[in-house]
VMD Tcl script that draws the C-alpha trace (Angstrom):
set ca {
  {0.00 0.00 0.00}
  {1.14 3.84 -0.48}
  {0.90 6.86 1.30}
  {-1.93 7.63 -0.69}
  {-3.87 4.19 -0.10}
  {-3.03 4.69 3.71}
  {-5.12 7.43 3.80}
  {-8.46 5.93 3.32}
  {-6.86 3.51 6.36}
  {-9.02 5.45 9.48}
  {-12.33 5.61 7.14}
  {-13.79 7.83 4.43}
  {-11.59 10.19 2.98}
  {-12.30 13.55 1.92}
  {-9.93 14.66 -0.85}
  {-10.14 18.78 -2.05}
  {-8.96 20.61 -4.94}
  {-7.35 23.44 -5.42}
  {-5.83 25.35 -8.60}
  {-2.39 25.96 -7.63}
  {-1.08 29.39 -8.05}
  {-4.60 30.83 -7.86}
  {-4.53 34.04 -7.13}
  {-0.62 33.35 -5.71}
  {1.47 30.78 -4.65}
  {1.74 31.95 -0.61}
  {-2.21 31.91 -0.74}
  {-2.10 28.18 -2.03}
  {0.61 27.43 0.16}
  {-2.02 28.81 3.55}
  {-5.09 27.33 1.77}
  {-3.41 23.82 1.81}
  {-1.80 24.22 5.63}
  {-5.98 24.85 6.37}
  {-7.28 22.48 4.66}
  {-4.52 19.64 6.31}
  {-5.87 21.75 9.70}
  {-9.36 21.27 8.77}
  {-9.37 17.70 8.20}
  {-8.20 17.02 4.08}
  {-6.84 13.38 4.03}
  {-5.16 13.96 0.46}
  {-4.61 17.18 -1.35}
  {-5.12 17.37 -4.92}
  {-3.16 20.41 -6.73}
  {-3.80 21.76 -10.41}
  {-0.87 22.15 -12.34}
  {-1.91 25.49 -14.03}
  {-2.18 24.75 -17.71}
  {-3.37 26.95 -20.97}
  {-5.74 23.94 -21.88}
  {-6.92 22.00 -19.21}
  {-9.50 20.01 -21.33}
  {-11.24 18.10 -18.55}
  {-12.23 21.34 -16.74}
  {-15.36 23.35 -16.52}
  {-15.51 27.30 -16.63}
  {-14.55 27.68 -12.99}
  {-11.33 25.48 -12.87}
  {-10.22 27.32 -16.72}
  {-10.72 30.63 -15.28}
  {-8.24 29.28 -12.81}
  {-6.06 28.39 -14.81}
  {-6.27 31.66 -16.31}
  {-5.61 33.32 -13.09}
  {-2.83 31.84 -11.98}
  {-1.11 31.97 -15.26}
  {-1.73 35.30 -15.35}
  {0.00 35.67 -11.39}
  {2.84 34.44 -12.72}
  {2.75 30.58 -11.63}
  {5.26 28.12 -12.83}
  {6.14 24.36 -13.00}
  {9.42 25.43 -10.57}
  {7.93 27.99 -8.65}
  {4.87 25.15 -7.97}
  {7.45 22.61 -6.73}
  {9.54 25.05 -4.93}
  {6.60 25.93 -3.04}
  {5.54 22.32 -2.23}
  {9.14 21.56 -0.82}
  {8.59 24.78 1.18}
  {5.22 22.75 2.29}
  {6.16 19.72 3.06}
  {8.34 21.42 6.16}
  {4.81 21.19 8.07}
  {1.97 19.28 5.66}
  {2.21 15.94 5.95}
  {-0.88 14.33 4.18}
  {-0.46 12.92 0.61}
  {-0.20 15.68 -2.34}
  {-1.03 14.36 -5.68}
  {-0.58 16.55 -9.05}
  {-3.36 16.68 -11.43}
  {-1.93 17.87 -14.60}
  {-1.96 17.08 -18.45}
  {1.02 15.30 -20.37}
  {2.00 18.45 -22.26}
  {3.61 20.01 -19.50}
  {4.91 16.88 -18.16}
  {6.79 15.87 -21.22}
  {7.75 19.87 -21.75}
  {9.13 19.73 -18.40}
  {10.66 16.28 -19.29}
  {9.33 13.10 -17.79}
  {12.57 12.16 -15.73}
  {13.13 15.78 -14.48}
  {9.27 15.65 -13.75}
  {9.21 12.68 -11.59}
  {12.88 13.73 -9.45}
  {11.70 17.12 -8.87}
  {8.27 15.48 -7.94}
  {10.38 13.04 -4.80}
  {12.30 16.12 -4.15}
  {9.16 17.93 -3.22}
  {7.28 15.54 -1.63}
  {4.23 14.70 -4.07}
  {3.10 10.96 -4.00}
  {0.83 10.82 -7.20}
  {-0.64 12.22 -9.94}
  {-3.72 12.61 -12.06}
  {-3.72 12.76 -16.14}
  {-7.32 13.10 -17.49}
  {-5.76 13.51 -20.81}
  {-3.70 10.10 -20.53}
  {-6.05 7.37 -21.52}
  {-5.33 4.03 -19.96}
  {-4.04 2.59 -23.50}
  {-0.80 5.19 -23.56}
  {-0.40 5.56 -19.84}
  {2.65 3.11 -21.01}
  {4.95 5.88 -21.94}
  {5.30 7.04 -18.42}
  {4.30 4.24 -16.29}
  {7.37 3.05 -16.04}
  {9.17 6.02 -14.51}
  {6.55 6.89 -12.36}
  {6.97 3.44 -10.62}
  {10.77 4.07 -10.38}
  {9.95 7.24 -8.40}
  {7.09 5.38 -6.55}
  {5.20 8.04 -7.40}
  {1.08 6.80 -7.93}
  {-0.58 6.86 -11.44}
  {-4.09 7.64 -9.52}
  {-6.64 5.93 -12.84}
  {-10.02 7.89 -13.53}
  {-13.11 6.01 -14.65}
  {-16.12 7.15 -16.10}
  {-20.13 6.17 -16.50}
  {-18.78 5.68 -20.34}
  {-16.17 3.64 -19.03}
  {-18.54 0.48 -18.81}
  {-16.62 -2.85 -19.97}
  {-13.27 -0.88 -19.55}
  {-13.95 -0.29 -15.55}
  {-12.67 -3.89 -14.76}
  {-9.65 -3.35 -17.03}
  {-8.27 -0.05 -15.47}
  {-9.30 -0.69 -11.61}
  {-6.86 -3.76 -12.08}
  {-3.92 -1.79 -12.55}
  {-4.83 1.26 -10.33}
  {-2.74 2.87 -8.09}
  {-3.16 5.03 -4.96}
  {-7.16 5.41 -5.30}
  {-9.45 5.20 -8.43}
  {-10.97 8.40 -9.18}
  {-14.54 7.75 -9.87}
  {-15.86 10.10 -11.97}
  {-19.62 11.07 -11.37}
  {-21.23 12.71 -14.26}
  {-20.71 13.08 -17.87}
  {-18.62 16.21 -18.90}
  {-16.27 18.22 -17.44}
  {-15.57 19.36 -14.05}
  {-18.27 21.58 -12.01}
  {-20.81 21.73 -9.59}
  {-23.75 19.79 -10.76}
  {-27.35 20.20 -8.94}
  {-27.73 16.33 -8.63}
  {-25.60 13.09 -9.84}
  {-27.50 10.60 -11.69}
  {-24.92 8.24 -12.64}
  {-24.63 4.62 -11.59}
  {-21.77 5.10 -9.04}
  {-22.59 2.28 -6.87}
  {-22.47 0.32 -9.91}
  {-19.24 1.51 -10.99}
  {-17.49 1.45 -7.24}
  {-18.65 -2.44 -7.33}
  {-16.78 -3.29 -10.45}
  {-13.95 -1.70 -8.92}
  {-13.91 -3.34 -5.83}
  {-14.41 -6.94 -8.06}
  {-11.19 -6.07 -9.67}
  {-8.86 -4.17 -7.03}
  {-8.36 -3.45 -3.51}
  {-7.39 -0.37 -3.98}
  {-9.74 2.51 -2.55}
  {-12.42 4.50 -4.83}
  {-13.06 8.23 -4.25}
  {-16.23 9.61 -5.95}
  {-15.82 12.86 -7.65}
  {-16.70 15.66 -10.10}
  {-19.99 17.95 -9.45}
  {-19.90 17.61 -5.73}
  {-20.37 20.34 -4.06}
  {-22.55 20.10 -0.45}
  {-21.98 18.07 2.54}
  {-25.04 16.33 1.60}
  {-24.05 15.24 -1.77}
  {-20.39 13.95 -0.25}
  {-22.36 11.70 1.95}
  {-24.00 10.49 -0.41}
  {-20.92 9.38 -2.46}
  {-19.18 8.52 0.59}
  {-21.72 6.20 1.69}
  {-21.08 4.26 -1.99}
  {-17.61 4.54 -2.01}
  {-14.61 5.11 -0.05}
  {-14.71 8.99 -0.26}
  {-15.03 12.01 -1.74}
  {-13.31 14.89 -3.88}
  {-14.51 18.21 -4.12}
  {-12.85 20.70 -6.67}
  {-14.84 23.34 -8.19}
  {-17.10 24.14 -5.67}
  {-13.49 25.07 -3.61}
  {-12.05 26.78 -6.64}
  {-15.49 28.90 -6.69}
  {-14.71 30.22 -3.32}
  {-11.07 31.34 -4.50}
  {-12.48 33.23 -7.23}
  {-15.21 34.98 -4.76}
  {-13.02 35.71 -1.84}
  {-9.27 35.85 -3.49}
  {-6.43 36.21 -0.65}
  {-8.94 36.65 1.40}
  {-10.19 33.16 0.87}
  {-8.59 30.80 3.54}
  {-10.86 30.79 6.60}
  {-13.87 29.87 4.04}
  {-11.94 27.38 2.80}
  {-11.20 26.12 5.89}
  {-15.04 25.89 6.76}
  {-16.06 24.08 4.20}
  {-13.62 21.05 4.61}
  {-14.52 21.20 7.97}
  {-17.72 20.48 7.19}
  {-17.42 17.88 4.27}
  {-14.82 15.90 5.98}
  {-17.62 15.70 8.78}
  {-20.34 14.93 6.45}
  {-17.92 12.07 4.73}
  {-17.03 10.54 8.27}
  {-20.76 10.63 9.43}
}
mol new
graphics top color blue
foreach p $ca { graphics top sphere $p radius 0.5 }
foreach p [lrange $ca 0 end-1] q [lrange $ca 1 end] { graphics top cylinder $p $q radius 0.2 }
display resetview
């Protein structure tokens, strides 16, 4: 098992999201000391990218923002490093392969053990070319972390087999955002998961109340909020860390009860 898999060890685990560099660096670096404070089991951070594909309007504009700021690959890492002095729950990377093979896989994956991040997440990478950097993210034990979809279907079985970390389970059709209601199967889906792995499932995309992270918590292992925490950046801006800290307050507390 991994750091990452050990989290889910003392129960559900709630798992936020937050678009690094958004609107600086030193506010991402306090938003993630709250949300370890707060009760975050793993913390997922956005590689700012120019085309994040799999994202809705509030995780682009993001993007945008922190582009704009000034955020780097470097700066991003330096800053974890700086982190990982005091945070000491799991950090995963979700990012696209562009930057990763800009950046250049092996200098990628060192400067990721350097700094302390224990997976990542590639919703461009589909399962059938996650080959060309499997094999030097296992060398830095570093977790692939798989995503499956409601489209997924006879290809669930086939990627929960060689997950890593946790499966990321996504909820709805589409890209990322807070949805009203999820329709989709996901008890379905977290079954053929568990038929095929041990490794823990976290529900996610279009969750956004403590109600709705229950819910998915009850069907699977735990739950990952992103947009609805990304939201609050954009409302609040420096300013944003205390209402961040609320609100995993209260989802890890919904996920647990």
């Amino acid at each position: 098992m991994s750091r990452v898999s050990d989290a889910f060890k003392n129960g559900k685990a709630f798992i936020p999201f937050v678009t690094a560099g958004d609107p600086t660096l030193d506010v991402t670096k306090e938003i993630v000391i709250e949300m370890e404070k707060r009760g975050a089991d793993i913390i997922e951070l956005g590689i700012p990218f120019s085309d994040p594909i799999a994202e809705g309007p509030v995780i682009q504009e993001a993007n945008e923002r922190a582009l704009a700021a000034g955020c780097t690959i470097d700066k991003l890492f330096d800053m974890v490093k700086d982190l990982r002095k005091t945070v000491k729950v799991p950090i995963v990377y979700l990012t696209y392969i562009n930057p990763i093979h800009t950046y250049g896989k092996e200098k990628f994956m060192n400067r990721c053990n350097e700094c302390g991040i224990d997976g990542l997440i590639i919703p461009d990478l589909p399962y059938e070319e996650k080959g060309e950097i499997k094999d030097v993210c296992k060398a830095h034990n570093i977790d692939m972390i798989s995503l499956i979809a409601p489209t997924s279907k006879e290809r669930i079985t086939m990627i929960a087999k060689e997950a890593e970390g946790y499966i990321y389970c996504v909820s709805s059709l589409g890209v990322t955002g807070v949805r009203s209601e999820i329709t989709s199967d996901i008890g379905g889906m977290v079954e053929l998961c568990r038929e095929a792995s041990n490794v823990p499932v976290a529900v996610g995309f279009g969750i956004s109340t403590p109600e709705q992270a229950k819910n998915m918590a009850a069907l699977s292992d735990g739950a990952i909020v992103g947009s609805a925490i990304v939201k609050m950046v954009a409302q609040y801006g420096k300013d944003v860390v205390p209402y961040i800290g609320d609100y995993v307050e209260a989802m890890k507390k919904a996920v647990i009860s």
